[in-house]
N, C-alpha and C positions, 0 to 999 in steps of 0.2 A: 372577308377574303383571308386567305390562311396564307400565311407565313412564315418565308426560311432564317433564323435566328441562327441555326449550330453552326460554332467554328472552334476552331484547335485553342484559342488564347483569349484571352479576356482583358479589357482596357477598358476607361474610364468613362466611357460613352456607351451609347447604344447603338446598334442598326439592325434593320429586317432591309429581306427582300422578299419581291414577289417569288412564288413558285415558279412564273416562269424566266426570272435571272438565267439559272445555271443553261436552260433550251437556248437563251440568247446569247449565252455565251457560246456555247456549242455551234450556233449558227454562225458569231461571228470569228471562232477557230476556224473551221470551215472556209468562209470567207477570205480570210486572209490568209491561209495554205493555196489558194487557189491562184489570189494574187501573185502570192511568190514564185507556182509554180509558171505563169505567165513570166513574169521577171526572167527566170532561167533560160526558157525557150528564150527571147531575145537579148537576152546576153550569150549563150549560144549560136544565136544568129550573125551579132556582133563579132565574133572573135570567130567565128568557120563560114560563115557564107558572103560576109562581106568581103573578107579579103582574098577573095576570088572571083568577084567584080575589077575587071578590066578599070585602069585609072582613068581614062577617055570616054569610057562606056555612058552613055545618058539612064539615067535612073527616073523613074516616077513612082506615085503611090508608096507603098507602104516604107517601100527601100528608100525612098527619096526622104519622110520622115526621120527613119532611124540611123541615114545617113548626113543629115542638118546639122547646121552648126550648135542649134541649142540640146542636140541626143547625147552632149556630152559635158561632163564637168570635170575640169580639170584634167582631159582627157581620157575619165573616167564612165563607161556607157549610163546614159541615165538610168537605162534598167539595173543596173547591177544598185545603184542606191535605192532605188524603189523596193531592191532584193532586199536590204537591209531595215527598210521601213518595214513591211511585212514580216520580218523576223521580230521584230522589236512588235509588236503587235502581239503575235504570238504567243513571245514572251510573255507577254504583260499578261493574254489570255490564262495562260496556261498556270502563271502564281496567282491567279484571281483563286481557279479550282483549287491549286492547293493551300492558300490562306484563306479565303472568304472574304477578303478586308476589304470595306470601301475605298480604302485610297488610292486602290490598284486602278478604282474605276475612275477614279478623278485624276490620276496621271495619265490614262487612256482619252481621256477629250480635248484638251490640246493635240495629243500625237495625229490622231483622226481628223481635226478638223484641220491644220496642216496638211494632212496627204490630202484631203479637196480642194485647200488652197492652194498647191502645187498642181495637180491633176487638171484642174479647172483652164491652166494659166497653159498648159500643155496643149489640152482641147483648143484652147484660144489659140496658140500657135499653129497648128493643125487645119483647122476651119477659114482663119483670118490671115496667116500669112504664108503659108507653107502652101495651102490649097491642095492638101492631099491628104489622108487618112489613112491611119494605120490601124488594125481590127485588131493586134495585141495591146495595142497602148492605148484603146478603148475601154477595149473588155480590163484593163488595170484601171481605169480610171472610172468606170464602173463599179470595182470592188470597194477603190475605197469612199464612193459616195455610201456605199451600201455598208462596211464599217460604222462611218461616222453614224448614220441613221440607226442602225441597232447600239452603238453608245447611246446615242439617245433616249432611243427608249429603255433600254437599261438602267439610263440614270432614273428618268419616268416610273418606272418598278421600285427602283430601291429609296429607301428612306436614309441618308445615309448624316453623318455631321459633318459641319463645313472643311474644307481642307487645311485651315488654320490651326483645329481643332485636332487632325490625324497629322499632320507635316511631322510635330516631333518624335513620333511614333516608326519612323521608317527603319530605326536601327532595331527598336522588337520584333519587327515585321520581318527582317533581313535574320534575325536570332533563328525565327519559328519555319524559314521556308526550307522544304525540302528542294534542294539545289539541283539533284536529280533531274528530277521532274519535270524542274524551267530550262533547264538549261539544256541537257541534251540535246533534246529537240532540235531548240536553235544553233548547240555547234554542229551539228549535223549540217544544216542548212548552210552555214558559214563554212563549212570544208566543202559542201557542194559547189559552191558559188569560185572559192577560191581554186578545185580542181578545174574549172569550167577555163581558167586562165591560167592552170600551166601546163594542160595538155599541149599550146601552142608551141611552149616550153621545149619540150620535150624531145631530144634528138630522134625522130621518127622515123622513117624508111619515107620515099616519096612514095605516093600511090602509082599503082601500076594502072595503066589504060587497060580495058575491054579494047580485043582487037576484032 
C-alpha cells in the first residue's frame, strides 16, 4: 500500500499516512462545516424567533427542547458553544492540511470524542426527560458521532508516534503554520456567530405589519 510521507518540516521521528488521510480529512472539513452551519440556524432561532413567543404561550417539540432549562449555559444558548466546538474542529482540520503533523490528529481525539460525550447526554435529555426532539440538535449530534468515527479511522490509516513523543514539538509546529489558512476560516465563523447577537443590539426601526 503506498504512502503519504511529504511535509513542509522535518523532526526526529517518522510518520506516513494512508493515501486516503487527506479524502478523510476532507470528509471530515465537511462534516464539521455542516455542524456549525446547524449551530447558526439555532442560535438564530434562539435570539429571533424565540423572543416572539408569547411568555404564557405552551410550547412542544422542537421549541420546548431549545427552550429547557438545560439549552442553556450560563445563559448562553447551547448551540452557540456547539458553534465553537465545530470551529475548533475546523481549525484543527484545516492546520492538519497545512502542516501534515500527527499531532494535530492526536489533539483532534479528545475534542471528538467529548463532542459525543456531550451530544449523547443531550440525546438522553431529549428521549428520557424532556420527551420531545429537536431534528437540528439531531442532525448536530449526528455530525459529531460521524467526526469522532472518521478520527478514528484516521488514526487507523496513519502510522503516527505517540503523543509524548510530538507534545514538545508544538512550538516548531506553531513556527511552520501558515496562520492564514487556519485561522481565517474560523474568525469568520466567530464574527458570524457574534453578529448573529448584536443585530438584537442594534437600534432598529420596529417592523411594520402587512395590512
Amino acid at each position: 500500500m503506498s504512502t503519504e510521507i511529504a511535509r513542509p518540516m522535518e523532526f526526529d521521528y517518522d510518520w506516513e499516512y494512508s493515501p486516503r488521510v487527506s479524502a478523510l480529512f476532507g470528509a471530515f472539513s465537511l462534516v464539521a462545516v455542516l455542524g456549525w452551519l446547524v449551530t447558526v440556524v439555532l442560535t438564530a432561532i434562539h435570539l429571533f424567533a424565540i423572543p416572539a413567543i408569547p411568555a404564557d404561550a405552551s410550547v412542544q417539540g422542537s421549541i420546548e427542547v431549545i427552550t429547557s432549562q438545560w439549552a442553556y449555559v450560563l445563559g448562553i444558548p447551547l448551540a452557540t458553544l456547539g458553534g465553537f466546538y465545530y470551529l475548533t474542529t475546523i481549525g484543527l482540520a484545516l492546520w492538519w492540511f497545512d502542516t501534515r503533523h500527527p499531532l494535530l490528529i492526536k489533539i483532534l481525539t479528545p475534542i471528538t470524542a467529548s463532542g459525543v460525550a456531550f451530544s449523547a447526554y443531550f440525546v438522553y435529555l431529549q428521549l428520557g426527560v424532556i420527551g420531545e426532539i429537536c431534528p437540528f440538535c439531531m442532525v448536530s449530534a449526528g455530525a459529531t458521532v460521524i467526526l469522532f468515527a472518521l478520527e478514528l479511522v484516521i488514526l487507523r490509516q496513519s502510522t503516527t508516534p505517540s503523543l509524548s513523543n510530538m507534545g514538545s514539538d508544538l512550538g516548531r509546529v506553531l513556527e511552520q503554520t501558515n496562520y492564514a489558512v487556519v485561522l481565517v476560516p474560523v474568525l469568520m465563523g466567530l464574527v458570524t456567530l457574534a453578529g448573529l447577537f448584536l443585530v438584537p443590539m442594534l437600534p432598529l426601526p420596529d417592523a411594520v405589519p402587512f395590512v
